[in-house]
N, C-alpha and C positions, 0 to 999 in steps of 0.2 A: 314628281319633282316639284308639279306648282303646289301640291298640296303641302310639301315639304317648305317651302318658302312661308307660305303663310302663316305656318305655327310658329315658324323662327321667330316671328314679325310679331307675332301676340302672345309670346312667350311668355309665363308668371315666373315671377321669384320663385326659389324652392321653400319647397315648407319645413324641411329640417336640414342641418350640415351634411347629411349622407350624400343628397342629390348638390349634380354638379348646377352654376348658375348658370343662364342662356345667354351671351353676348350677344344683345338684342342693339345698345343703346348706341348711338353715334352721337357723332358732337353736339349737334342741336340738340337735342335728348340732354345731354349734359350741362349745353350751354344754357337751355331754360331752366331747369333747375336751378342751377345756380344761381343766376340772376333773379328767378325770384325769390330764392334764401338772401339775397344782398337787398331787397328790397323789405324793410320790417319800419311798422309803425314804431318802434324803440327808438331804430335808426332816427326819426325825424326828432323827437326827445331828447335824444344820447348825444344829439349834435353839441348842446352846449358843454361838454366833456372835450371836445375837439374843438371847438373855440375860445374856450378858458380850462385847459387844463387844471391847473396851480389855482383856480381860483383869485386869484389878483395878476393877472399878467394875460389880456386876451390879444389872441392874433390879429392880424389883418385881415383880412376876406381872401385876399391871394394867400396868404401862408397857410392858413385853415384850408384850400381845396389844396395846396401842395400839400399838406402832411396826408389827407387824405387820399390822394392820388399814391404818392408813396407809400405810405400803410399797407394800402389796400394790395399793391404790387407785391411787397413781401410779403403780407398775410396771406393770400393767395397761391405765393409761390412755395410756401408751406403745404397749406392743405391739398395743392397739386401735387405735390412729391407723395404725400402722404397718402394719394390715390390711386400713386403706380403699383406700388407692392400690392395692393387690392384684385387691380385689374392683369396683373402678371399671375396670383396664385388664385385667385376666384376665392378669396378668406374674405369675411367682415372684418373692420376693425380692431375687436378684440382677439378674434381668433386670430388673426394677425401677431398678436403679442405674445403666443405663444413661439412662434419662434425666433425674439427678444428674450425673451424672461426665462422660455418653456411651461410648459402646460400649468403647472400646480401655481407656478408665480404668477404668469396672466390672471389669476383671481382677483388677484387684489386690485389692479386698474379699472379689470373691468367692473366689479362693486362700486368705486367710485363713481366711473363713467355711467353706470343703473342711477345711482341719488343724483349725477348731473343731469342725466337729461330727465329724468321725472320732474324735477325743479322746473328746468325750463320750460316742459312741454305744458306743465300747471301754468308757468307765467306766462305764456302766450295766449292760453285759454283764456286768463284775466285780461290781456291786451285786446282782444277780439273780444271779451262782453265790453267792455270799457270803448273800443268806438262803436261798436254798434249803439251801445248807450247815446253814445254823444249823437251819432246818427237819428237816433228816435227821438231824442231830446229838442233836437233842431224843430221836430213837427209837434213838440209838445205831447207826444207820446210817453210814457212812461211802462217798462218793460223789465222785470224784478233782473237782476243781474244772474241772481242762478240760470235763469231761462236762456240769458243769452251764453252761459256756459255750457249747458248742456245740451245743447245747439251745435257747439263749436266742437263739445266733446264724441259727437255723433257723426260727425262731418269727417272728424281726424278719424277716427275709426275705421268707417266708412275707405278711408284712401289707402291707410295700413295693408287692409284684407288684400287689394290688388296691386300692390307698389308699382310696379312697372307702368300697369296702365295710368295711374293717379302721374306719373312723370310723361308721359305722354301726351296724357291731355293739357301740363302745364304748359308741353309745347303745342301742340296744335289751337289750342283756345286761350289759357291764360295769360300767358304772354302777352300775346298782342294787347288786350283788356287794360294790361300794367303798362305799358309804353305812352299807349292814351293816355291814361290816366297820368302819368308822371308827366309829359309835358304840357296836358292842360294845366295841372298845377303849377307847372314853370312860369305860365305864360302868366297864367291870373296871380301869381305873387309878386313875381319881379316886377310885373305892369303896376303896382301899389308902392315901387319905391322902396323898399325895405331900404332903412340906415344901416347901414352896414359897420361903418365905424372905421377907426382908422388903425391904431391895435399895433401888435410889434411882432418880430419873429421869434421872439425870447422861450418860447414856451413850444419851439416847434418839434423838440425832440419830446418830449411829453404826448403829444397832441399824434405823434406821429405812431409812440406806443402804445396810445387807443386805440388807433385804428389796426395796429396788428393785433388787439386781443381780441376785437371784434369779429377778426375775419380766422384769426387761429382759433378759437371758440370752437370751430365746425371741424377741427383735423380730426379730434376721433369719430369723425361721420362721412370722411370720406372715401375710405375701403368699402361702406358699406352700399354704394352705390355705383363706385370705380368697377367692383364684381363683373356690373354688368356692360362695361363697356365694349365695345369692339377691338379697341385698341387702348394701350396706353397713352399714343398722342390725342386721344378723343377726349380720355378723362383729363390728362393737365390742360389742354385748349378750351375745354369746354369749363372748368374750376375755374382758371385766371381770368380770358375772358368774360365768359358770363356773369360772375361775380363782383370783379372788380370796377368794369361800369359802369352795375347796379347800383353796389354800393357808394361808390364814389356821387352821383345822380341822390340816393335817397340824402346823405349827408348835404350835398347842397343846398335840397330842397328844405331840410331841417334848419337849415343855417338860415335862409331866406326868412321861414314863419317865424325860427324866436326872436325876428328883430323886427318883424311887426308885432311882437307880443312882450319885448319892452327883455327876453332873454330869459320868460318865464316858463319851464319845462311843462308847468300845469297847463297852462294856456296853450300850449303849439299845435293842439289839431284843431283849434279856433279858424285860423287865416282857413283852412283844408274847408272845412264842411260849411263855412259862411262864400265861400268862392261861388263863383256862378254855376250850377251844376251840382255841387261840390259834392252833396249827399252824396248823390248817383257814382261819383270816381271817387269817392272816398268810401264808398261803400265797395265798390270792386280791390281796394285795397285791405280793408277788411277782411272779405271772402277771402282775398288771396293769403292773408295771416295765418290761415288753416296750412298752409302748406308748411310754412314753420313748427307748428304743432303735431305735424303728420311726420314730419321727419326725425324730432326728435322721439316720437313713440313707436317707430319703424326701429328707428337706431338699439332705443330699448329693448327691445324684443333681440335684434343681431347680437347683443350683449349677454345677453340672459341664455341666447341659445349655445354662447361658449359654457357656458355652466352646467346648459340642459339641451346636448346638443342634438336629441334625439324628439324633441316636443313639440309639437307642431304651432308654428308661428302663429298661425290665425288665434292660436287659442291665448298666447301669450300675448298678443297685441290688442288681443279686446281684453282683455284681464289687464294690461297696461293704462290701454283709454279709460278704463272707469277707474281706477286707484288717480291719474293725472287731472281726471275731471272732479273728483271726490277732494283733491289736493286743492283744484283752483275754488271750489269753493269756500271751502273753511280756514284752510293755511293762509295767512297774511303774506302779501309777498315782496313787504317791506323787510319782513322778518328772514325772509330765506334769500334774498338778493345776495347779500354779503357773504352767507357762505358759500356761494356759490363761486364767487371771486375768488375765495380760495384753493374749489376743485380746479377751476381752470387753470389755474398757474402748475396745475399738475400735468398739462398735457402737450404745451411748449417745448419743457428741458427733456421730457420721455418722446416725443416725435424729433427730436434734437441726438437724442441716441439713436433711434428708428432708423434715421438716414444715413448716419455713417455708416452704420454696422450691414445695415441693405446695402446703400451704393457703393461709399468708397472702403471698406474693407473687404467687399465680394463675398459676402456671407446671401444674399438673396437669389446667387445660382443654387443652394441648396439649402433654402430656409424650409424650416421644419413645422409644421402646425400642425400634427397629428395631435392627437390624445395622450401619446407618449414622449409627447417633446421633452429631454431633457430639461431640468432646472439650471438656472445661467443666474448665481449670484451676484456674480461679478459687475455684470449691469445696473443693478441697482445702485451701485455706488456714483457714475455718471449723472443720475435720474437722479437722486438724493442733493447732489450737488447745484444740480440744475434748477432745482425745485428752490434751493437754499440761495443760491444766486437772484435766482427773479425776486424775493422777498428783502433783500438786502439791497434790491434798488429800485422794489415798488413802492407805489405811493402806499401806504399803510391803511388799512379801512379804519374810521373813527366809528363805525355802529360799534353802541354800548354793549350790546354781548359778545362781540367780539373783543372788547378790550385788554383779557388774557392776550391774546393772540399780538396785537399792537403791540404790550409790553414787552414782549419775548422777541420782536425781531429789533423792536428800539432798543433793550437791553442788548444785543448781540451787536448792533452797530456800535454802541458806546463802547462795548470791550474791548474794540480792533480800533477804535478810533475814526469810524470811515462814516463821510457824510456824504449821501448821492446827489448829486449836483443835476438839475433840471434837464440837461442834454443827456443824461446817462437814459438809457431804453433797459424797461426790463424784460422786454421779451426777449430781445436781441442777445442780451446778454444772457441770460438762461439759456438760450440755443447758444451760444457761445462756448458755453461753459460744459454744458452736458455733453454739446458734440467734440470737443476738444480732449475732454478728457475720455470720451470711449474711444476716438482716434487712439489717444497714448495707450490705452491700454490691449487694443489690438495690435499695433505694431508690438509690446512688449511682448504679447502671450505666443508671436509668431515666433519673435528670438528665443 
């Protein structure tokens, strides 16, 4: 029996969809995770996106921690729902979308969701040479940037191979490390006075739509670790909690340094690694960046195994890490930001279908993810609308190879006449909109 206990407790992922997963993880398991996915050196950069949305209209220091507080609540309260169906069927994410779509349709999300998180997982490898950079820089060391890539790329790898345990150690060790670290930075920034400014609430429904793209970002990555939870209440407890006053905490902190650095995104991990210490907990924050990178090439692999569901993960996830690490060197990631903002607007209004069609139309007592899931067209039309919504009230990307794309939804506003007004949320409304209309269309197919 005790020897029975033990294995439960040191359970691995499985290596293909055949094997069932071990519900090993309980909340703290879930809740470190998460909180340290809410914690990213982006975060403290990304802040001036949440302080000046619009670009001429900046909040106040109170309105800027309420849009973030609220954001973060519904961003959150997102990517928890979107971890119940996970931890109810033991499916990843994508496998998940089979039965949504059914088998042969879940291809196409999940292809996107392969080019999203490869994107990412390259731009975090870049985030992680770039402070370590800054770190070695401080002692006048100078250390090529590939090196501290594939450092980072060796690291993520490294945690892929044992997922379970790489979540384990971020609670028994890392955590605590981040909590340090985040309130000595509290203490060494605020203690310098930052101007905060004085600023208006005009820009707070904008400001409030960042922070839910930030945190819905992660909804197709959270089946693949809800899998392993004990309970359903352990994944959403352990998603919103741990998450959201993570994240709410790193934006603060972000908010603090761009106003000692005059609002400059290039400058913001300056106040960090000049602080007393700062190397040393800026350096633990760093390290801890890998866990972002470990997740997205974890997720990639759960993706890829909907395709190849018979392949063994390890082999997929190290064939992952070096395509990710081969990407952070040489792809620009000025160049791939942008499109990535447009995969995510794809995962909003389709988690927007996800949940009616689970909760409130009672299709999740008998959701289907076999290999033979039928095909469900019908869904796409919700998801298409969803997609078309969020565009028709987000801010528009001005990068120059995007400028096709800018035209085409500024042309589709001009046709209707309709101008979105600074309070309008695109995410909200893309869930709005996709969940509304798969509502009507279940009610209709039952009459």
């Amino acid at each position: 029996m005790t020897s029975d206990v033990i294995v439960s407790k040191h359970a691995e992922a499985p290596l293909t969809l055949d094997e069932a997963p071990p519900k090993t993880l309980g909340v703290l398991d879930q809740g470190a995770l998460w909180a340290n996915l809410g914690v990213s050196l982006l975060g403290f950069s990304g802040a001036i996106a949440l302080i000046n949305p619009l670009g001429n209209r900046p909040l106040s220091f109170l309105a800027a921690i309420t849009a973030a507080v609220v954001g973060s609540l519904i961003g959150t309260a997102m990517v928890a729902l979107a971890a119940i169906p996970g931890q109810r069927t033991g499916a990843p994410a994508m496998v998940l979308l089979r039965g949504l779509f059914g088998a042969r349709l879940s291809y196409a999300p999940t292809v996107l969701n392969i080019v999203q998180m490869l994107g990412w997982g390259a731009f975090e490898l870049w985030v992680i040479a770039q402070g370590a950079q800054a770190i070695a820089g401080s002692f006048g060391v100078e250390v090529p940037y590939a090196v501290w890539v594939v450092l980072g790329g060796a690291v993520t790898v490294a945690l892929t191979i044992r997922p379970l345990g790489a979540v384990r150690l971020l609670r028994r060790y890392v955590t605590a490390g981040v909590i340090i670290s985040m309130i000595w930075f509290a203490v060494a920034l605020f203690s310098r006075g930052p101007s905060l400014g004085t600023g208006t609430w005009e820009a707070f429904a904008p400001s409030v739509d960042y922070v839910i793209a930030l945190s819905v970002s992660w909804v197709p990555v959270a089946a693949d670790f809800a899998r392993f939870s004990r309970s359903g209440r352990a994944a959403f407890a352990g998603v919103v909690g741990g998450y959201t006053v993570a994240q709410v905490a790193c934006l603060t902190l972000g908010i603090a340094a761009l106003a000692l650095v005059g609002n400059d995104p290039a400058k913001v991990w300056d106040p960090f690694v000049a602080a007393p210490l700062g190397w040393l907990f800026f350096g633990i924050l760093v390290l801890r960046e890998t866990d972002q990178s470990f997740v997205n090439v974890y997720s990639t692999a759960m993706s890829l195994q909907n395709l190849l569901p018979r392949l063994d993960r390890r082999i997929i996830s190290v064939g992952t890490g070096v395509v990710v690490t081969l990407m952070a060197i040489f792809v620009s990631a000025d160049d791939y930001i942008a499109f990535l903002g447009i995969i995510g607007a794809v995962f909003v209004p389709m988690f927007g279908v996800l949940a009616v069609d689970y909760f409130l139309l009672g299709r999740g007592e008998n959701w289907d993810t076999s290999e033979n899931a039928p095909s469900r067209w019908l869904m796409v039309l919700p998801w298409v609308l969803g997609f078309a919504a969020w565009w028709m009230l987000a801010a528009l990307p001005d990068a120059e190879e995007l400028g096709w794309w800018t035209g085409f939804w500024t042309g589709a506003r001009e046709a209707i006449g309709f101008v979105p007004q600074p309070w309008m949320s695109a995410a909200i409304g893309a869930f709005l909109v996709s969940g509304l209309v798969t509502l009507a269309l279940g009610r209709l197919s039952r009459r």
